[in-house]
C-alpha positions in Angstrom: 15.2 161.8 -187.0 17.7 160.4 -184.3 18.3 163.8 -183.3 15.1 164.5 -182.8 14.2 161.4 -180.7 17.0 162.0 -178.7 15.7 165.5 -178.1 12.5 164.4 -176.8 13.9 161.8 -174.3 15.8 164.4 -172.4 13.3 167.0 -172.6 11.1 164.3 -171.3 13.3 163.4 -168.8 13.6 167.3 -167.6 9.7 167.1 -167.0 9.6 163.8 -164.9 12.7 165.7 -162.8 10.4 168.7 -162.1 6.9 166.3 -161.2 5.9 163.3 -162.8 8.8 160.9 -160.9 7.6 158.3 -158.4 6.8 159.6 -154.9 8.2 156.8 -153.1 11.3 157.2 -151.7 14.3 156.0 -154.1 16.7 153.0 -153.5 19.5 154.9 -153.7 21.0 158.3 -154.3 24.4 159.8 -155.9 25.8 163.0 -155.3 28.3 165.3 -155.3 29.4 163.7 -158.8 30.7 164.8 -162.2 27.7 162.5 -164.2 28.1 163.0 -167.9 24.4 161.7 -168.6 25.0 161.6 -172.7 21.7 162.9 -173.1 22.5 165.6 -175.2 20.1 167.0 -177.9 22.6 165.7 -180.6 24.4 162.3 -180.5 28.0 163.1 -179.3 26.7 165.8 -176.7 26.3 165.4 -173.4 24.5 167.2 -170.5 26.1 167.1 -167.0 24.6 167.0 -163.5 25.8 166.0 -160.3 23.4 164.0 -158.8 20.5 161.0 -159.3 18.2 158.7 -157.7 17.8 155.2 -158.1 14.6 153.1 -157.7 13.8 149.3 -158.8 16.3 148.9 -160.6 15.5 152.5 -162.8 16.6 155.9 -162.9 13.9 157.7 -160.8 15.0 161.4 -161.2 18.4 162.8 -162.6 19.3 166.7 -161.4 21.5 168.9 -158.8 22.4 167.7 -155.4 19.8 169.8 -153.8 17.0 168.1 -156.0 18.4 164.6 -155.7 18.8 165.0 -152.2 15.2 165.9 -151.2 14.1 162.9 -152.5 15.6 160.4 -150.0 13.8 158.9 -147.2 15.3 156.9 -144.1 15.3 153.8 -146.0 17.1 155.0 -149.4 21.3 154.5 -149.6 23.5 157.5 -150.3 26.9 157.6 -152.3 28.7 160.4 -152.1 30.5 160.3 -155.3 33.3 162.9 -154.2 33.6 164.9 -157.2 34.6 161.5 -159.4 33.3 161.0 -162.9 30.5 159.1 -163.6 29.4 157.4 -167.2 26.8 155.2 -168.1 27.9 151.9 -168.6 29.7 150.5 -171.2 28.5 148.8 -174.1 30.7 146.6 -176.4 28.5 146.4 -179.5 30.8 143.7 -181.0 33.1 141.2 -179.6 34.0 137.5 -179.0 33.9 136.5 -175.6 34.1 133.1 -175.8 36.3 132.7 -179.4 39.4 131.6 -177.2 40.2 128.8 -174.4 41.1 130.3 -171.3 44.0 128.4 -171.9 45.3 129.9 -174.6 49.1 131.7 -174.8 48.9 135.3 -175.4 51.6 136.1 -177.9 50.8 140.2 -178.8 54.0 141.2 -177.5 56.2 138.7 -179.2 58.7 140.4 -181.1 60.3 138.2 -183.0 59.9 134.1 -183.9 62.6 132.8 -181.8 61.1 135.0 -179.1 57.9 133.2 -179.9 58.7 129.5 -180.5 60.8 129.9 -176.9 57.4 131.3 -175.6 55.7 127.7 -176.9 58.2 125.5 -175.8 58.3 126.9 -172.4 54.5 126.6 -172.5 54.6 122.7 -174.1 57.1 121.3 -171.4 55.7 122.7 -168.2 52.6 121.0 -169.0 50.3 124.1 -170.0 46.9 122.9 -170.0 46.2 121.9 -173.8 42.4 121.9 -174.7 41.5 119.3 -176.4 45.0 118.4 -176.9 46.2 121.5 -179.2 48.9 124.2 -177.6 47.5 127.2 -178.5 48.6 130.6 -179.2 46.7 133.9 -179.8 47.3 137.5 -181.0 50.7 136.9 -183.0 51.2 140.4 -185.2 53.2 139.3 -188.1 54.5 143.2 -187.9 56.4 142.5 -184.8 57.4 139.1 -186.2 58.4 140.3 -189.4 56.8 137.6 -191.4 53.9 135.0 -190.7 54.9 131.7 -188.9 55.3 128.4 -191.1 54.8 124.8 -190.3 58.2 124.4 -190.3 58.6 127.2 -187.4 55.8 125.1 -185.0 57.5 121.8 -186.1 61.0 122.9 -184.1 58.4 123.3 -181.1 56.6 119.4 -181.8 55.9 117.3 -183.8 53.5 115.3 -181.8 51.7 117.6 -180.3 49.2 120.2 -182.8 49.3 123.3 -181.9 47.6 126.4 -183.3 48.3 130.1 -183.3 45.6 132.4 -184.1 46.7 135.7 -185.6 45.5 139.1 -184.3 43.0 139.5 -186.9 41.1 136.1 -186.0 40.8 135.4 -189.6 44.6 134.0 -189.8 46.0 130.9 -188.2 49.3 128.4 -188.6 49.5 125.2 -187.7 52.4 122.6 -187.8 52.7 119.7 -189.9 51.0 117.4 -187.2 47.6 119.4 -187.1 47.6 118.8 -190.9 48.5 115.4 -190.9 46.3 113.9 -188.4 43.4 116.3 -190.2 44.5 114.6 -193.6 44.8 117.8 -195.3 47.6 117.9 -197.7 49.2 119.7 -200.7 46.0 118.1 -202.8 43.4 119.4 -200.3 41.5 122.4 -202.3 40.4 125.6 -201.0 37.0 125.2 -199.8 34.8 128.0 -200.8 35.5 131.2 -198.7 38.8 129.8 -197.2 42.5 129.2 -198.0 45.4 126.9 -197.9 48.4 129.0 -198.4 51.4 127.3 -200.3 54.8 127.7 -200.5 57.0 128.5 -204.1 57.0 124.4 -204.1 53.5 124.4 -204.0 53.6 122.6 -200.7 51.2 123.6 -197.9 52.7 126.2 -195.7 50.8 126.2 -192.1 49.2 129.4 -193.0 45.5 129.0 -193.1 42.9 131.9 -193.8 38.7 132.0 -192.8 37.0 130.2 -190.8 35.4 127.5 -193.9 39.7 126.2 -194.3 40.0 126.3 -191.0 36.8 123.6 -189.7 39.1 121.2 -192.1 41.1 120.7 -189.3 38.9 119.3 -186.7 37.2 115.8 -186.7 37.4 113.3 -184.0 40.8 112.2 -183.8 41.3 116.3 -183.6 38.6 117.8 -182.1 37.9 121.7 -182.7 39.2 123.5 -178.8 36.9 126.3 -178.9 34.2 126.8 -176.5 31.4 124.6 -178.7 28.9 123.0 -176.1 26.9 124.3 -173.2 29.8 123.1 -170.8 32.0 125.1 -172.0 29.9 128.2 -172.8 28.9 128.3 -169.2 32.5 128.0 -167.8 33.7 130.5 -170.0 30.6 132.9 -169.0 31.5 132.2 -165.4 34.6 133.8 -165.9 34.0 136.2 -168.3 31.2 138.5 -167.2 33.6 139.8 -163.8 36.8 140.6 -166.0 33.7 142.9 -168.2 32.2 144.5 -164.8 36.1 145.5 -163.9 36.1 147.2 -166.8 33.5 149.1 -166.7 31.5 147.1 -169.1 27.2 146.4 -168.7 25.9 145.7 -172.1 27.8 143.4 -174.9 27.2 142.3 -178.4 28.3 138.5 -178.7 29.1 138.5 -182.4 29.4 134.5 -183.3 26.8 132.3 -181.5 26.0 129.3 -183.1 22.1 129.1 -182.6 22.7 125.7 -180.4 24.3 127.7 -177.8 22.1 129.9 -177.8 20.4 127.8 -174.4 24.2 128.3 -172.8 23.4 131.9 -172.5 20.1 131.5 -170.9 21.6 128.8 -168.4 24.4 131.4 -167.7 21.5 133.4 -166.5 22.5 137.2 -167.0 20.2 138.7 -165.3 21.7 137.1 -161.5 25.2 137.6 -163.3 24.2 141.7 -164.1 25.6 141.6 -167.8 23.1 142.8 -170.8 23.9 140.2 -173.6 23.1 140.7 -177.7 23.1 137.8 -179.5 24.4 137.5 -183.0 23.8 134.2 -184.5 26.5 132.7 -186.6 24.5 133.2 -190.1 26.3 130.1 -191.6 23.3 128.1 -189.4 20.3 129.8 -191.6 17.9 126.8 -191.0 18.9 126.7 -187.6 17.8 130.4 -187.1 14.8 130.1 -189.2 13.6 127.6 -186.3 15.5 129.7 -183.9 12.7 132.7 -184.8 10.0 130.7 -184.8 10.5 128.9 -181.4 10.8 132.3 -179.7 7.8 133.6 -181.3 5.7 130.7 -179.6 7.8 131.2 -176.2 6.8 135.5 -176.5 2.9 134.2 -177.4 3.4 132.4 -173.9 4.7 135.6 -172.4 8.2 134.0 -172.0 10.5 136.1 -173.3 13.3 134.3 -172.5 15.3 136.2 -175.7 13.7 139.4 -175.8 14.7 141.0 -172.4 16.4 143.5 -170.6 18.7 141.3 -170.1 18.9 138.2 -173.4 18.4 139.7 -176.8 18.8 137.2 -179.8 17.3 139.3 -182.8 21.1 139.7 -184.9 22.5 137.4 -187.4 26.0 137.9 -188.1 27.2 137.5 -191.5 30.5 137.2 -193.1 31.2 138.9 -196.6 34.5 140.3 -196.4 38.0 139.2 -195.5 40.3 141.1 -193.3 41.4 144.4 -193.0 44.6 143.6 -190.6 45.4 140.1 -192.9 45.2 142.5 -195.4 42.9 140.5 -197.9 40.1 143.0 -197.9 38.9 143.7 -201.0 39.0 147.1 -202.5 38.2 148.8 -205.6 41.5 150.0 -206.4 44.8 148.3 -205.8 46.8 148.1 -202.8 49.4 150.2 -202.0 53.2 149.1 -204.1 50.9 146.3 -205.0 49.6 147.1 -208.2 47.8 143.7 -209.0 46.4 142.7 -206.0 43.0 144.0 -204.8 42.4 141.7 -202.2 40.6 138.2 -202.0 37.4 138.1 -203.3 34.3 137.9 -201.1 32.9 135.0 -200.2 29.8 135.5 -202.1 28.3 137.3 -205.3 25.6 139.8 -205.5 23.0 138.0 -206.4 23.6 135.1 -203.9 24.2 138.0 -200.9 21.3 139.7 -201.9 19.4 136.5 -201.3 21.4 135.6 -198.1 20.4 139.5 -196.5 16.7 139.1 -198.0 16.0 136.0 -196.0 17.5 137.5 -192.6 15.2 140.6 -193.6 11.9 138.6 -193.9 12.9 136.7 -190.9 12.0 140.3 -188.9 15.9 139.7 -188.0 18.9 142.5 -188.3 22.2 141.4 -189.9 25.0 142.4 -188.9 27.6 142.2 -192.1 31.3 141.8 -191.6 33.1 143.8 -194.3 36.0 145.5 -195.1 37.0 146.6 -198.0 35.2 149.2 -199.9 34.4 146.4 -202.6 32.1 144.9 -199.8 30.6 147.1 -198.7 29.6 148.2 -201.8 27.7 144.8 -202.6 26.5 144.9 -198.8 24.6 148.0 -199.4 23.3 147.1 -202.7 21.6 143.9 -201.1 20.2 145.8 -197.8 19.2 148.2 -200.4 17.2 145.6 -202.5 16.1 143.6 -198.6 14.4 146.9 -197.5 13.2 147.7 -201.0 10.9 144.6 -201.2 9.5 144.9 -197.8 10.5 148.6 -196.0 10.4 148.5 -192.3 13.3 150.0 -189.7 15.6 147.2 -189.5 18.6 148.8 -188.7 21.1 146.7 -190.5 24.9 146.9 -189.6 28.3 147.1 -190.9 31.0 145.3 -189.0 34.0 146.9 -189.0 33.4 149.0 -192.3 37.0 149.8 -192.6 37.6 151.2 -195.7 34.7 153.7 -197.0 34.5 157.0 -199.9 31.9 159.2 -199.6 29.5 157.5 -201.8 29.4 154.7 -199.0 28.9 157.0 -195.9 26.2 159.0 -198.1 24.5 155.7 -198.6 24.9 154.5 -195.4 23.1 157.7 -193.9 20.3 157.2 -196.5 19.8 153.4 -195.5 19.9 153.8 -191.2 22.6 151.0 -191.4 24.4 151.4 -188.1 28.3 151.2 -188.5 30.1 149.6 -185.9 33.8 150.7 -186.7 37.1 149.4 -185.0 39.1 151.4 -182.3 42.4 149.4 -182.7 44.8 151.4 -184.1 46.6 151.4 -180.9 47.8 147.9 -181.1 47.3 147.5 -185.0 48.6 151.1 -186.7 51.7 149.1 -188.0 49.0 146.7 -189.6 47.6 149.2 -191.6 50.8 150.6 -193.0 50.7 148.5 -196.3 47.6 150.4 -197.2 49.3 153.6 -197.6 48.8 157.1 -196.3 46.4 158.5 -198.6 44.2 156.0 -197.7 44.4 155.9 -193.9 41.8 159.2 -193.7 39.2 157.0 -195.1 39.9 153.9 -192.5 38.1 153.6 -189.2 35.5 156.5 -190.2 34.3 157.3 -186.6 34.3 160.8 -187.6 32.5 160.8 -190.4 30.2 158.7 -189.4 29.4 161.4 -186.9 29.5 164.2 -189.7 27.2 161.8 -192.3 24.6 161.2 -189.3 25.4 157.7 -189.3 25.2 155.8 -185.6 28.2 154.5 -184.5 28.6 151.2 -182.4 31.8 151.5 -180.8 33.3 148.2 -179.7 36.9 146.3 -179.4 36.0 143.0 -181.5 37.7 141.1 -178.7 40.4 139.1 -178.8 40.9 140.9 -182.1 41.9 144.0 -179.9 42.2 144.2 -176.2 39.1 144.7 -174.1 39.3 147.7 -171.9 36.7 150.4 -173.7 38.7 152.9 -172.4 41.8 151.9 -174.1 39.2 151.8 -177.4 38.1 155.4 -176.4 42.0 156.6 -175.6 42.6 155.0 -179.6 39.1 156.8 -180.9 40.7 160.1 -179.4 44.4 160.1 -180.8 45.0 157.4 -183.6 47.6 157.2 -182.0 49.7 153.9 -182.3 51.4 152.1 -179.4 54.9 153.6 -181.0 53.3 157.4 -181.0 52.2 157.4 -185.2 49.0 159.0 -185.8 47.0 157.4 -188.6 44.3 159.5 -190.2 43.7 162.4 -188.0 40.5 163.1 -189.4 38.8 160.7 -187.7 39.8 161.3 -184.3 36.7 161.9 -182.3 35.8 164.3 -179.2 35.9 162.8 -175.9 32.0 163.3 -175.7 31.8 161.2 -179.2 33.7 158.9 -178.0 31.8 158.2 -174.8 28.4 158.5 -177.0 29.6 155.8 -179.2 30.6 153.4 -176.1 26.6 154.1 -174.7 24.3 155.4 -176.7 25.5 154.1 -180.0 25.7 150.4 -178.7 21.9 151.1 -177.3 20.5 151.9 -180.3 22.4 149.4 -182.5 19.9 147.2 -180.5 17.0 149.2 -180.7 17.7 149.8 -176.9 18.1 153.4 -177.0 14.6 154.1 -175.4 16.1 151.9 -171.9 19.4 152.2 -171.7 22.7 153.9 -172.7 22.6 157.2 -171.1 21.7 158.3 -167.4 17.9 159.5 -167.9 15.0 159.2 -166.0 13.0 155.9 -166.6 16.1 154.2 -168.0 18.1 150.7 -166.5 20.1 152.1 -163.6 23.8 151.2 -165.2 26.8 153.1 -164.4 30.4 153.5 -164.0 32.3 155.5 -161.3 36.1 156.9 -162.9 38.5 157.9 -160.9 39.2 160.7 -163.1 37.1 162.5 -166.1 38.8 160.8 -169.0 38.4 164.2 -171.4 40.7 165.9 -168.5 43.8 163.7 -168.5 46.3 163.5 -171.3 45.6 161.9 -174.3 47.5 159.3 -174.3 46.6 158.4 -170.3 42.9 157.6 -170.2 43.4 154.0 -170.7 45.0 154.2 -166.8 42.4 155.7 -165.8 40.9 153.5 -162.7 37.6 152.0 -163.1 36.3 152.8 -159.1 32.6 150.6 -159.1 30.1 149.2 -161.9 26.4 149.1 -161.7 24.0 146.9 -163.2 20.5 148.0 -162.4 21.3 150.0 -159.6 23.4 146.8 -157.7 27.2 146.8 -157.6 28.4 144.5 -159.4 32.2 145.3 -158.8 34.0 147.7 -156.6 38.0 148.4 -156.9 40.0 147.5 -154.0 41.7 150.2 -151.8 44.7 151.3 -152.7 
């Protein structure tokens, strides 16, 4: 059905090229350009032209120079594009913009723990600013390391000062002893429900805390949680946020943790000035807060203010964890892990029947959940309860699996039969040592891009930022190869084509939002967002299409960054 949809659009779009386009002259024209529109009659294909106009904001007419040319009046801007590439823009259909202070100590390239408590200690006695009074570290790779770091490693750097490091899966931290202590949580604090205290052979607590439910334990007033949590400091770290995406070519984003209560940050950033195309995924532990979330916005649309429902503010996602982690390795799998034949992985954080229930009530809320899972265990019980959601009340919803990591065919069958979109990572770049434990036989069925290409299953491409680095075309360079940082491919079978990859980064992102009809590809009638390369990133090596330069970004047909001159 997609592929037929997608046909229509660009024969559509031929139509409006040869006579149905506005007769007033356009904004703007671009020519003499290698534009790879994605519209192609199959998701993954592209058509190429070299030219389009621009008008209010819109693509007005999309063709050859000639064509594109003989629409300009005295009034409308040209841009000679000089032969360079040109994509639409970017979309990042899952990340965390604001899950880290600014402040915090970027420790991805720390390669061993002396390297890394020297790295803290440097940071504690020069003063580094301290949110909230923790030192903070992200991205630590206990590959690099060798091992996790304990309490007793952060107490050589203080013990009056808490400090925090977050691993590079997000769903790992440690802490020293005095973040415990001043949290009261000791060797007779329990697990709380989805979340755990790790403990060493003494039975004693060992810094090493997993999921988000054991880590709120820490926080209360003496100790107060240093994420971005209040409109302050949404808006400050929106302020600086949005430039660092246009640089990278980046013009549409899926936030995938807002707590409904900060939803109003968003609005106050105002997106539409600031040229970035937000999603909002609402932070499904707040289900009453949604539920009045849904009903406050349906007055404000009655009222015509659709404050959450524009081109530029889309709040219709609730984000849902049932899963652990694929790169903390405590995803849970149906068989064993590999040379560890007892463990399977932690268990989810809910049963069937109470997930079933949980994906039900985001169902009837007219709302699309967006599932964080894993292991194939999860998604199993995921697909079962979208499966029973859709089954009591059909409608296209368009529900989503987040990250999806580990999939048979039975999955990917069922996924194609469902519509769930599958927003896969692109990391294994920076995380192919992570993976190792899971075994080679394994790794063809990780990271499924390909097959979800094969199985007719839309792909969302995205970095999960911080959880991998931003840039999307470091994400497509690792969607291309598989190729770690050391040069190991892992799972060739899902590398993708560059036009796949590029079609995943646009389209895919567009229609995980049920945008697809407005944005994602270059087409006539469609939001005038774009990206000017400095080279044509399926002509480069492999392995050099991260360094590709990102020229100019635009956001409804306005420049909303430009690379300085070399």
């Amino acid at each position: 059905m997609l592929r037929h949809h997608l046909f229509a659009l660009f024969f559509l779009s031929a139509i409006c090229l040869s006579g149905c386009g506005n007769n007033s002259e356009p904004d703007l024209i671009a020519f003499n350009g290698n534009v790879l529109t994605m519209a192609g009659q199959n998701p993954g294909e592209t058509t190429i032209v070299s030219a389009f106009a621009i008008k209010n904001g819109n693509f007005s007419a999309v063709g050859s120079d000639a064509q594109i040319k003989a629409l300009a009046g005295n009034k409308t801007e040209r841009l000679d594009l000089q032969g360079r590439t040109v994509v639409p823009g970017f979309n990042d259909a899952h990340m965390h913009p604001l899950a880290m202070p600014s402040q915090a100590i970027d420790l991805s390239e720390i390669d061993s723990m002396a390297q890394l408590q020297n790295r803290l200690s440097q940071a504690l006695n020069s003063q580094h600013p301290r949110p909230y009074g923790w030192l903070i570290g992200m991205s630590y790779d206990d590959t690099r390391l060798g091992r996790h770091p304990n309490r007793e490693d952060l107490d050589k750097i203080s013990t009056q000062v808490p400090i925090l490091l977050l691993h590079a899966s997000m769903h790992l931290c440690a802490v020293n002893s005095v973040a415990l202590n001043n949290a009261g949580v000791n060797h007779d604090t329990q697990d709380p429900p989805g979340g755990k205290l790790f403990r060493d052979k003494s039975g004693q607590l060992s810094g090493l805390i997993s999921e988000r439910p054991a880590l709120e334990l820490l926080f209360n007033e003496q100790q107060p949680q240093p994420f971005p949590h209040d409109l302050a400091s949404v808006l400050d770290g929106l302020e600086a946020f949005y430039p660092l995406a246009h640089s990278l070519g980046i013009t549409s984003y899926g936030d995938a943790l807002v707590p409904p209560e900060l939803a109003l940050g968003y609005l106050l950033s105002d997106p539409q000035s600031a040229g970035m195309r937000v999603n909002l995924m609402f932070d499904g532990e707040k289900m009453p807060a949604i539920q009045y979330f849904v009903e406050l916005n349906s007055l404000l649309e009655s009222l015509g203010l659709n404050w959450f429902s524009s081109p530029w503010l889309r709040a219709k996602t609730v984000k849902l964890f049932h899963g652990m982690s694929l790169s903390g390795r405590t995803a849970r799998q149906f068989k064993h892990y590999h040379g560890r034949p007892n463990y399977f992985g932690e268990e989810p954080q809910r049963g069937q029947a109470e997930l079933n229930a949980l994906i039900e009530e985001v169902h009837q809320l007219g709302m699309q959940a967006a599932v964080h899972s894993n292991g194939d265990y999860e998604i199993d019980m995921v697909l079962k309860a979208i499966a029973a959601a859709n089954a009591s009340a059909p409608r296209e919803h368009r529900h989503r699996i987040e990250h999806g990591s580990i999939v048979n065919e039975n999955i990917l069958q069922r996924m194609a039969e469902q519509d769930v979109v599958y927003a896969p990572h692109s990391y294994i770049y920076e995380k192919g040592p992570m993976i190792e434990p899971y075994g080679a036989l394994l790794w063809p069925r990780m990271f499924a891009n390909k097959s979800a290409f094969d199985y007719g299953i839309v792909n969302a491409a995205n970095s999960d930022y911080p959880v991998s680095a931003l840039p999307p075309l470091l994400r497509i360079q690792s969607l291309l190869s598989r190729r770690s940082r050391a040069g190991k491919v892992y799972g060739p079978e899902q590398r993708l084509s560059i036009e796949q990859a590029l079609w995943a980064y646009t389209m895919g992102g567009a229609y995980a939002t049920f945008e697809e009809r407005y944005k994602g590809s270059i087409e006539t009638g469609k939001y005038a967002d774009f990206v000017v390369l400095a080279e044509h990133p399926g002509k480069v090596e492999e392995d050099k299409i991260k360094d590709i330069k990102i020229l100019a970004t635009y956001v409804d047909g306005i420049k909303r960054y430009q690379a300085s001159a070399e």
